[in-house]
C-alpha positions as CSV (number, residue, x, y, z in Angstrom):
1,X,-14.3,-21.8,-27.7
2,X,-16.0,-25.5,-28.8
3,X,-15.8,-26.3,-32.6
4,X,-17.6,-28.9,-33.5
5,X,-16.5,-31.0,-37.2
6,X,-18.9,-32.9,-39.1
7,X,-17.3,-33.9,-42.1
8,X,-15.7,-37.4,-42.8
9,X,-12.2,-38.0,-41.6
10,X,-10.8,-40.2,-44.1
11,X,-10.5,-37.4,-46.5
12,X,-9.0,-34.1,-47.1
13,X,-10.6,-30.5,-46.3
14,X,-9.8,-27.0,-46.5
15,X,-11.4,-24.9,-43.6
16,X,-10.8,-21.1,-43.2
17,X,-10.7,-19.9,-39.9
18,X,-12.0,-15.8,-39.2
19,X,-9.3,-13.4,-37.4
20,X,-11.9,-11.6,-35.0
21,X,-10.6,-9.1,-32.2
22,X,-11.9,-10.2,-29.1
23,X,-11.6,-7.1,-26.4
24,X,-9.3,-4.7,-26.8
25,X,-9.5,-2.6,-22.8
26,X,-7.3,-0.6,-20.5
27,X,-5.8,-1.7,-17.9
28,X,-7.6,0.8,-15.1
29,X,-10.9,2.7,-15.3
30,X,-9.0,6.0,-14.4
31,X,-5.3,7.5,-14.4
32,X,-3.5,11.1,-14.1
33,X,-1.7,12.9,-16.7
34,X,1.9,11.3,-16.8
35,X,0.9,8.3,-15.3
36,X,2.3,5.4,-17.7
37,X,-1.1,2.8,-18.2
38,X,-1.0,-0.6,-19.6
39,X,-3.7,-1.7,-22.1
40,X,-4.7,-5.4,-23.8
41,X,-6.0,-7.0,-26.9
42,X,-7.2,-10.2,-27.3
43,X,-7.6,-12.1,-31.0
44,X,-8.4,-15.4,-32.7
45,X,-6.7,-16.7,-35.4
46,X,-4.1,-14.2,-35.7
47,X,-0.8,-15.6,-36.8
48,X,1.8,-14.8,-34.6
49,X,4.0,-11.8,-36.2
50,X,1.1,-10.3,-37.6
51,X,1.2,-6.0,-37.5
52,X,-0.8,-4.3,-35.1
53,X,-1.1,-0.9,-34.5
54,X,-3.0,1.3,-31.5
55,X,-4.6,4.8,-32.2
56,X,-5.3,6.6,-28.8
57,X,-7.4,9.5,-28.9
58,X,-9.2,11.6,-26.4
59,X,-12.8,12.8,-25.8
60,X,-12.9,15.6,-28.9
61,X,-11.3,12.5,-31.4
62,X,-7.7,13.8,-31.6
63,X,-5.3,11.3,-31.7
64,X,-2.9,11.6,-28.8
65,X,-0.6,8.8,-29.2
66,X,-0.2,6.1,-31.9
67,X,2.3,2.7,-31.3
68,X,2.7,-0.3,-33.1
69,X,3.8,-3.6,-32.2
70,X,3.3,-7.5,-33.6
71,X,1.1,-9.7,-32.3
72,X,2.2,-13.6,-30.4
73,X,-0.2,-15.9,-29.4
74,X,-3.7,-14.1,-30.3
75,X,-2.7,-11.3,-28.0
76,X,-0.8,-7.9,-27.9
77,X,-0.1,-6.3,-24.6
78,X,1.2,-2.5,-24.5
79,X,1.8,0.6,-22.3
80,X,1.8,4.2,-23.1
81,X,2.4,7.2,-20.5
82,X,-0.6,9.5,-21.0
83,X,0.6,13.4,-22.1
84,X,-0.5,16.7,-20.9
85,X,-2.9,17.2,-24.6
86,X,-5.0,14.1,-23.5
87,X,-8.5,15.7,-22.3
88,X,-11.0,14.5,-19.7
89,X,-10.3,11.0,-21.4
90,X,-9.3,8.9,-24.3
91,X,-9.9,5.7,-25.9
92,X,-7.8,3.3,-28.3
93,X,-8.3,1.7,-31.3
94,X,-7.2,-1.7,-31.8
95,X,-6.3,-2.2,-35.9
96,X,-5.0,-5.1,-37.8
97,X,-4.2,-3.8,-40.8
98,X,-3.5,-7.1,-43.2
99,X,-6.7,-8.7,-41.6
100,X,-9.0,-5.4,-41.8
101,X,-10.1,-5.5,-38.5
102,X,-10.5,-3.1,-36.5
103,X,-12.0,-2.7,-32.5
104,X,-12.4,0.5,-29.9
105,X,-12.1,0.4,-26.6
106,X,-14.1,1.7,-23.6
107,X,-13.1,5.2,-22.4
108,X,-10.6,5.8,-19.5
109,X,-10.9,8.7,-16.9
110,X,-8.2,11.0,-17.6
111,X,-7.6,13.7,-14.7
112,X,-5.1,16.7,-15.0
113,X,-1.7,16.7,-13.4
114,X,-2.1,16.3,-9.9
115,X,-0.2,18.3,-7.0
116,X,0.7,17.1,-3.3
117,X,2.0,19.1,-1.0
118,X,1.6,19.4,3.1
119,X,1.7,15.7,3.7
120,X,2.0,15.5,7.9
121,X,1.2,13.7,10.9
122,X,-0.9,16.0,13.3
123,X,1.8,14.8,16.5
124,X,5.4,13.4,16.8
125,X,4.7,11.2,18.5
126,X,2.0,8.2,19.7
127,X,1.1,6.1,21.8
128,X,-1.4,3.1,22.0
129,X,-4.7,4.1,21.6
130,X,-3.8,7.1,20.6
131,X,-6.1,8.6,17.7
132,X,-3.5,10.2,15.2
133,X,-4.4,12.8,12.3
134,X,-3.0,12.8,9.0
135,X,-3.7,15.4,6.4
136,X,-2.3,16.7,3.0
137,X,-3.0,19.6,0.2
138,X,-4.6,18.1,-3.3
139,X,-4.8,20.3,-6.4
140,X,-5.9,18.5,-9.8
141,X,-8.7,16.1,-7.8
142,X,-12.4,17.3,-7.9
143,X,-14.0,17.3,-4.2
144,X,-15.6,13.6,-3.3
145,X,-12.5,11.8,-5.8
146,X,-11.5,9.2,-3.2
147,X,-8.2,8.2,-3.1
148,X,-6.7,5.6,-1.1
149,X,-4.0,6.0,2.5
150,X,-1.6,3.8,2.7
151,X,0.3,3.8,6.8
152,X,3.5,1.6,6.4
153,X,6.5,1.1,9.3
154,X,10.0,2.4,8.2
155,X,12.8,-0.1,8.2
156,X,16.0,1.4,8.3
157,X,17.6,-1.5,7.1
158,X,15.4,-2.6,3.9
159,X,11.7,-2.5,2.3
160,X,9.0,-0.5,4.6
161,X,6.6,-2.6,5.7
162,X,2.8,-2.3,5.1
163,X,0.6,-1.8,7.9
164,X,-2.5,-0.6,6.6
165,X,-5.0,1.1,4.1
166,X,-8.2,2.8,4.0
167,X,-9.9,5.0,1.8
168,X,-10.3,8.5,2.3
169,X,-12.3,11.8,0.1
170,X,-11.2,14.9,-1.5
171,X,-12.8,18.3,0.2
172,X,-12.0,21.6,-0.6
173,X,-8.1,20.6,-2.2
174,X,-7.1,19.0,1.1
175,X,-7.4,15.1,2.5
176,X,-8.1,15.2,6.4
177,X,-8.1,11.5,7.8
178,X,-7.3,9.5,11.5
179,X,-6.1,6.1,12.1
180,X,-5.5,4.7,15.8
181,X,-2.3,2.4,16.3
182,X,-2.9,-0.7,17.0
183,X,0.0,-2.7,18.0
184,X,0.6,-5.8,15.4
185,X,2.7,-9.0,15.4
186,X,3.6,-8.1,11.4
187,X,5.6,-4.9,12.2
188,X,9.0,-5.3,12.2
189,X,10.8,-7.9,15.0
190,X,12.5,-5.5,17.8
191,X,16.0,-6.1,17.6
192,X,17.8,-7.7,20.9
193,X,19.9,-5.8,23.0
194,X,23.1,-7.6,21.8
195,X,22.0,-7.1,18.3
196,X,22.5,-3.1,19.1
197,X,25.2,-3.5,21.1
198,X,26.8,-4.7,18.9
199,X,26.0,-2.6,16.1
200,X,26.5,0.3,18.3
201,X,23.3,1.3,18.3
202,X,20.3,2.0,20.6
203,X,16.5,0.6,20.7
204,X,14.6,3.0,17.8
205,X,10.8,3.2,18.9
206,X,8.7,2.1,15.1
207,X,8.1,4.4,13.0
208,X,5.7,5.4,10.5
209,X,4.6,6.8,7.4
210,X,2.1,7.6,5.0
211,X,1.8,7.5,1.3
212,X,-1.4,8.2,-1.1
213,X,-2.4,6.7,-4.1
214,X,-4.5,7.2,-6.7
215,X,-5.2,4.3,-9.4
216,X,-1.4,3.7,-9.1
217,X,0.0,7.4,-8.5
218,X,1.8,7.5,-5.7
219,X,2.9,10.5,-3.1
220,X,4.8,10.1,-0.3
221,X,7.1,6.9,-0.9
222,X,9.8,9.2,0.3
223,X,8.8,9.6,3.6
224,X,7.2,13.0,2.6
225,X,4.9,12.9,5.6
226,X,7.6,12.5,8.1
227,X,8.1,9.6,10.6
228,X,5.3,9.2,13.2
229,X,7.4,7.4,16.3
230,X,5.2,5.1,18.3
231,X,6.3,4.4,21.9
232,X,4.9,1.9,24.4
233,X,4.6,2.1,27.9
234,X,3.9,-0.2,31.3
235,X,1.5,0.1,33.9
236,X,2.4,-2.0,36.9
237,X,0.3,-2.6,40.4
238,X,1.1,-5.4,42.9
239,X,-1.1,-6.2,45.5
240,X,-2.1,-9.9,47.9
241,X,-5.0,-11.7,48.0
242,X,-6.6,-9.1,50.0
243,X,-6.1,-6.3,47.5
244,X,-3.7,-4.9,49.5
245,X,-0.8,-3.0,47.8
246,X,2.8,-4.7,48.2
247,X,5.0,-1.4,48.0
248,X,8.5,-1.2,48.0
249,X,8.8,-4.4,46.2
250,X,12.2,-4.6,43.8
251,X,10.7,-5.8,40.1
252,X,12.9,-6.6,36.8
253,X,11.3,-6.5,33.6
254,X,12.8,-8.0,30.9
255,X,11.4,-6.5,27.3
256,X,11.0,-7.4,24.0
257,X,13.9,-5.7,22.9
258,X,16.1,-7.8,25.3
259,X,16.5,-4.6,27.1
260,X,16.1,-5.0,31.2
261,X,14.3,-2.8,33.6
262,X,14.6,-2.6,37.4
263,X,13.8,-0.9,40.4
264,X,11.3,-0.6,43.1
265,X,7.2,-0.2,43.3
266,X,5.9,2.8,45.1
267,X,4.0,3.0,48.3
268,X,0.5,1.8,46.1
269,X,2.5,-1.2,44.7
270,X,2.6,0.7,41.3
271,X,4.8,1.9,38.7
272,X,4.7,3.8,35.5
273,X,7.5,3.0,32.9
274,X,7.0,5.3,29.5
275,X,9.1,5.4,25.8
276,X,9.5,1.2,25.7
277,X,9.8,-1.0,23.2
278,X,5.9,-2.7,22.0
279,X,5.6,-6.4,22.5
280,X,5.2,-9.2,25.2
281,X,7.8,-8.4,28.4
282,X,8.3,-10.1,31.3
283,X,8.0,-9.1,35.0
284,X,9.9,-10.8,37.8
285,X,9.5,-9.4,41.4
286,X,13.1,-10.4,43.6
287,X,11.2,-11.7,47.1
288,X,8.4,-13.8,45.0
289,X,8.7,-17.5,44.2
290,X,7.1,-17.1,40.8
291,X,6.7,-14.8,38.0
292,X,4.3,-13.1,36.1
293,X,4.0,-12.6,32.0
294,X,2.5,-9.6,30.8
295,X,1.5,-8.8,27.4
296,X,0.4,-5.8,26.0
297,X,-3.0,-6.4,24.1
């Protein structure tokens, strides 16, 4: 805000400054019944200490909720959980009582207590490229309400990783989406082979699951869906310059796990290895000079 002063500065004068309310808005646009919702007011020339009070009321005018607090630095900031007798959707009033100001705020979506049940993967298991289905039951959300799915990796050891999100629409009470795996360098390093050994434990394919959120509601943090496991696999085929197939040949493959593979090609120079670890690996073949790196794309 620019002030501009006009008067002389070698004397003394008395200048009243006008309180006004500024904004006083929620948070979010929309929330669920029992969803806790922050709200903000904004002010000039409020001295700090000053009484505030908030009236919430919902579409019909009845007051809902009423909190009071004191206002620091031209600005109150508050949260309130919204109750079951708030309809459709409410609105607060912002109110200074020693300044006799007042100010309403825009309205905010309210939508019933909402129920999630059903949440699965449509397979075990995956595998790259595979196209994997996800669905759950919704009761409380009007068909076309979009809500948002969020796919993170399970860590055993500490905070899930997020993978992904995408929105996704409400038809006849249920939520019906697909995502295909993509192998990415952010899900969780594979632990080495010592690491395990050590730990007395053995390679654990990722694994996966889903959660859905509407304007910060969660379902599913607790795994609710399941765990999706994604295992890899290895295509191998060795031929000469002439395309001819060198069968027979003894390979090793060292993974990203730190876990090692051997054995011998077929008679088409080929092998098939299934249920490994994602990531780069590395093939040697015994009777070559050189080897080759693979990785996975």
């Amino acid at each position: 805000m620019s002030l501009e002063y006009k008067k002389q500065t070698d004397k003394e004068h008395k200048e009243t400054l006008t309180s006004k309310i500024v904004h006083a808005v929620w948070g979010q646009k929309a929330a669920t019944v029992g969803n806790r919702v922050k709200f903000f007011v904004q002010m000039h020339f409020v001295g700090n200490g000053s009484e505030i009070e908030i009236e919430v009321e919902d579409k019909n005018g009845k007051k809902v909720e009423k909190l009071k607090g004191q206002v620091f630095g031209d600005q109150f900031a508050g949260s309130l959980v919204i109750p079951e007798k708030a309809k459709e959707e409410i609105t607060f009033t912002a109110k200074l009582p020693k300044h006799g100001l007042t100010m309403k705020s825009r309205a905010m979506t309210v939508f019933p207590l909402i129920k999630v049940a059903n949440m699965k993967w449509g397979q075990k298991e995956a595998r790259r490229g595979d196209v994997v289905k996800l669905s759950a039951d919704i009761d409380g959300l009007p068909d076309e309400t979009e809500v948002k799915i969020l796919i993170y990796e399970y860590d055993r050891d500490s905070a899930p990783d997020f993978i992904t999100k995408f929105p996704c629409r409400v038809k006849s009470k249920k939520i019906q989406a697909e995502w295909e795996y993509e192998y990415h360098e952010d899900t969780d390093e594979i632990p080495s082979d010592e690491e395990m050994k050590k730990y007395g434990k053995s390679y654990n394919p990722p694994e996966y699951f889903f959660v859905i959120d509407f304007h910060g509601q969660r379902f599913g943090d607790k795994q609710e869906s399941k765990l999706l496991e994604f295992k890899d696999w290895i295509s191998l085929r060795l031929v000469d310059e002439d395309q001819r197939p060198l069968a027979n040949e003894e390979y090793v493959i060292m993974l990203a796990s730190g876990q090692e593979l051997s054995g011998r090609l077929d008679q088409d120079g080929s092998v098939l290895l299934k249920d490994l670890a994602p990531g780069s690996y590395e093939v040697n073949f015994r009777r070559l000079e050189k080897s080759m790196i693979v990785i996975l794309q």
